[in-house]
N, C-alpha and C positions, 0 to 999 in steps of 0.2 A: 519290544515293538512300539514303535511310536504312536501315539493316539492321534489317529487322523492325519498321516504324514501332511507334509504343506508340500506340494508338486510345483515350482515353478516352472511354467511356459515359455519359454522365449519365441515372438509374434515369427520372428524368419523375415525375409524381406517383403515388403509390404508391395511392391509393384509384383508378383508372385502369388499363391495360393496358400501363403499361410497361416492370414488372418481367415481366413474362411474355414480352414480346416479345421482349425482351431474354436471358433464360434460355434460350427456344427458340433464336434464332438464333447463341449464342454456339460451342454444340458445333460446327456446322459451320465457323464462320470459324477455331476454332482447328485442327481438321482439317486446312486449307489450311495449315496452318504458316505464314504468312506474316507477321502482325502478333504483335505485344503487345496485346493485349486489357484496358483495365479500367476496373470497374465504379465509377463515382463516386456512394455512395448507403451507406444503410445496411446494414451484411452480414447482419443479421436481415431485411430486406427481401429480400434478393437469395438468402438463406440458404431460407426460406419459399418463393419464386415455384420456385425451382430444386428442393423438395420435391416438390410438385405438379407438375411442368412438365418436369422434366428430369431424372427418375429416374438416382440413384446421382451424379451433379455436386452438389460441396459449393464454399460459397463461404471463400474464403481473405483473413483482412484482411491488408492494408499499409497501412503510413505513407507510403509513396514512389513513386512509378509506377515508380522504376529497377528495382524487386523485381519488378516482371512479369515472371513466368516461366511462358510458357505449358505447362499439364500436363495429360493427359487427365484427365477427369473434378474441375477446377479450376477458378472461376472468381476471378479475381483482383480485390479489390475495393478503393478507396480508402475506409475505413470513416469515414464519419461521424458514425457513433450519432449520428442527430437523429431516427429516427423508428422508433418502437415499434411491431413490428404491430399488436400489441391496442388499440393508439391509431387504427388506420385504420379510415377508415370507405366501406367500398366502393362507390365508383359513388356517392359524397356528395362535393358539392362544402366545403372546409373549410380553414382557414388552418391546420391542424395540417402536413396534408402539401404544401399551397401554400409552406409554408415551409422544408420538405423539400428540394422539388423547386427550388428556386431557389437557396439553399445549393449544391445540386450544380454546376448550372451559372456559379456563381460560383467555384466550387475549382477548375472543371474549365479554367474561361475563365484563372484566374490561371495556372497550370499550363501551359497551352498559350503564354500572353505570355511567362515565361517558358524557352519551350523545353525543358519535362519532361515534356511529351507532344506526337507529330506533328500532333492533329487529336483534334474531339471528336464526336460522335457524340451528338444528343440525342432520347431517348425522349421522346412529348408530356406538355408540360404543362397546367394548366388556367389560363388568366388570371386567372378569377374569383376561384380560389382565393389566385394568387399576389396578386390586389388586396386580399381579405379578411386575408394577411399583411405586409398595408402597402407593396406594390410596386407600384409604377401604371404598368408598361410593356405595352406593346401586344403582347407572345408575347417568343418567344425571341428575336425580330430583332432588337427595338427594346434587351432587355437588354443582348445580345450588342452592340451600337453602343455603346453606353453604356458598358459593361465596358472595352471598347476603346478609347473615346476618339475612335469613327467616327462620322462625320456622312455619308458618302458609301457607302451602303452598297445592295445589290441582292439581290434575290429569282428566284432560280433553279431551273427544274424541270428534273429531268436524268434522262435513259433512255437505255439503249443506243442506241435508234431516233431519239428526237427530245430537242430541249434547247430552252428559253424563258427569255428573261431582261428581266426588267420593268421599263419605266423607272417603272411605279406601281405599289401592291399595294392595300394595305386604308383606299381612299377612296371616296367617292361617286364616280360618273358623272362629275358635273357636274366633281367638282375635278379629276377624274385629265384632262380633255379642258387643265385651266389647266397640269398640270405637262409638256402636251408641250411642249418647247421645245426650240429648238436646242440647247443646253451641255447638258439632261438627257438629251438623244438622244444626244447624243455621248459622254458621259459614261458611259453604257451600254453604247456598240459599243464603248467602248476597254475596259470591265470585263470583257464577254463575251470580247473576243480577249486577253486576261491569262489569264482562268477556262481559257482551251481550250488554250492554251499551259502553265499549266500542268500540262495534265493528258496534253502529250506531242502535242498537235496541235502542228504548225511553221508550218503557216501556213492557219487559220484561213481558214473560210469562214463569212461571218454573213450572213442575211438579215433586213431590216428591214423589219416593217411598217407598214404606213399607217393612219392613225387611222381613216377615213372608209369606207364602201363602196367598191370598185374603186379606194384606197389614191385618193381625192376626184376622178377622172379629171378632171383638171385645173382644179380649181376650181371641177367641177359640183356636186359634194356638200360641200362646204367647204374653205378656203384651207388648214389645218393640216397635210397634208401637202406641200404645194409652198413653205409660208412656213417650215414650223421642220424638218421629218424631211427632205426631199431637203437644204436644205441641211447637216442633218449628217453625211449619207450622202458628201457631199462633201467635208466639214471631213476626216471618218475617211478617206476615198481619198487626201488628200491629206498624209497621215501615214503613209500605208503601207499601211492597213488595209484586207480587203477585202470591203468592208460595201456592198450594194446594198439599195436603197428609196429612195423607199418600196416594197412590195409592196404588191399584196391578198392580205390576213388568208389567204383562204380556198385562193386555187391558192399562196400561200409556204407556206404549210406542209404542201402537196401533196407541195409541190417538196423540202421538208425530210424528210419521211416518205420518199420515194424516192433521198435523198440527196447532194443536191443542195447545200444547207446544212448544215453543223454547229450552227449555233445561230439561233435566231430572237430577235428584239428584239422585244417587242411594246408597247402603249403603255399598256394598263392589263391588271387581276387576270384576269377573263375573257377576256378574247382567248389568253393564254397558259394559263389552268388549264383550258378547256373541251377544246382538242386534247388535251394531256398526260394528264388525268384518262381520255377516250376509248383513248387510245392504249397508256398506261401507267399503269394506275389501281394497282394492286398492288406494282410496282417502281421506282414514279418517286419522284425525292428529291429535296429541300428541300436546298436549299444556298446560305447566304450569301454572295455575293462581294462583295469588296472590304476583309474582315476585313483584317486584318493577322496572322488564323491561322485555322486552315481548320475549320470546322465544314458538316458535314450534318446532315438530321432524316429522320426517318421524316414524310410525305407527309398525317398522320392526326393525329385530337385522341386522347383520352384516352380514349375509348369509355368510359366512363362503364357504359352499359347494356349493355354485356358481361360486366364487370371481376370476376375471380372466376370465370367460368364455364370456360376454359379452350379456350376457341372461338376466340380473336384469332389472326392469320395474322400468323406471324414474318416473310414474306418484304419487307415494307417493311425493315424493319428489318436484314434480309441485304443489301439493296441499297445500302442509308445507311453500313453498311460498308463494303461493297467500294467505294463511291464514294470514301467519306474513302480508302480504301488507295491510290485510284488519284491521287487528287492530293497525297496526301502522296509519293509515289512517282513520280507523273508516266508511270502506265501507262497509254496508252487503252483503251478497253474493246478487249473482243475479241483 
């Protein structure tokens, strides 16, 4: 377990709610004494949000994440001078700060490859933005795959209560019905019991569900659970793992809210963001598995039509911490 992990922050774009979310939620995690905390972004950004936001906390540049030293009323930041506030343009989408905010996450990602921070922590960004600065990846996910050098990579909502992990995210209907397949089901159940293992469960409990109503009762509603999801339910029993489905969508994650499961498999975006959203719409976090280093997000875009008002709820952003802390650490909740 590492002493005191070092959590880098990436600020998210700054014409958005990131630097704010971020300022709120910082006092309390340093309170807990327990991480290194810091802010990958410009300290004039961070300096300004922490003005407004978090009366008497001044921001502190470093060159090095080893200089985290967490101090009341500090906030520690890796300075990038790339973004000028008088240059932001609030709640405007704009390649000035699209280019900001993707910088960070490139510092933060090399950084974490290698091993000068535990885990990063990413404020939302805005695509559009980062497209208009000549980036054409699909959010944080697809960056972060890229950055890394991963092709095999998952999408995970996680809460004290319930956890979901995707074998599809941000496709059509139509295609996510093509990528259920055996090896991407299985290829899932073995990411989710890695995810849960590390974060201090020993022996995993997953439940998987069925693509179909009544997870296809046998063929009545379509073959795709009986031809690709049971058998990788079986592949993963047969490795150790102990992964049951298919389920139905609707009593599995009954069964998981009451505790039954640690984590649900599901097979596309909604089936997994309608429960979590319901269940944990303010505290649940975005967490990539299968990096080769550990990042979480806050749950939210850029709120745009907020940004500036001073109205945005830190506690995604308290949650997206303490998650990084636990799997940098391998503490379960609770």
């Amino acid at each position: 377990m590492p002493d005191k992990p070092i959590i880098g922050i990436t600020i998210g774009d700054a014409a958005g709610v990131g630097p704010e979310v971020t300022v709120k939620a910082l006092p309390g995690e340093l309170a807990l004494g327990r991480s290194r905390p810091i802010v990958f972004g410009d300290a004039r950004i961070v300096q300004e949000a922490a003005d407004r936001w978090a009366s008497g906390w001044k921001a502190r540049s470093l060159s090095n994440p080893a200089d985290a030293d967490p101090t009341e009323g500090m906030i520690d930041v890796l300075d990038l001078e790339d973004c000028d506030p008088a240059k932001v343009k609030l709640g405007k989408v704009d390649a000035y700060t699209g280019e900001a905010a993707f910088q960070a996450v490139v510092q933060a990602t090399e950084m974490a490859k290698a091993g000068k921070i535990d885990a990063i922590v990413t404020a939302p960004l805005n695509k559009e933005a980062m497209h208009l600065a000549g980036h054409k990846f699909d959010g944080h996910t697809g960056l972060l795959g890229h950055l890394c050098g991963t092709k095999n990579y998952f999408m995970l909502l996680g809460s004290e209560r319930l956890r979901a992990i995707h074998v599809s995210t941000h496709v059509s209907v139509g295609e996510a019905v093509k990528r259920v397949k055996r090896d991407r089901v299985l290829a899932t159940i073995r990411a989710a019991g890695e995810h849960l293992k590390q974060l201090g469960i020993a022996e995993p409990r997953i439940g998987v569900c069925g693509l179909n109503p009544h997870a296809g009762e046998n063929r009545l509603f379509g073959a795709e659970d009986e031809d690709e999801i049971r058998p990788a339910c079986e592949d993963a029993a047969a490795e150790g793992i102990n992964a049951v489905g298919p389920l139905p969508a609707d009593s599995g994650f009954r069964q998981a809210y009451e505790g039954k499961w640690d984590v649900m498999v599901v097979m596309y975006h909604d089936q997994g963001h309608v429960p979590m959203k319901l269940i944990a719409f303010d505290e649940g976090v975005n967490v990539t598995v299968g990096l080769p280093i550990i990042r979480t997000s806050v749950d939210h875009g850029t709120a745009f039509d907020i940004a500036g008002q001073g109205i945005a709820n830190p506690v995604n952003m308290s949650s997206a911490i303490d998650y990084a802390y636990r799997l940098a650490t391998g503490t379960p909740a609770g």
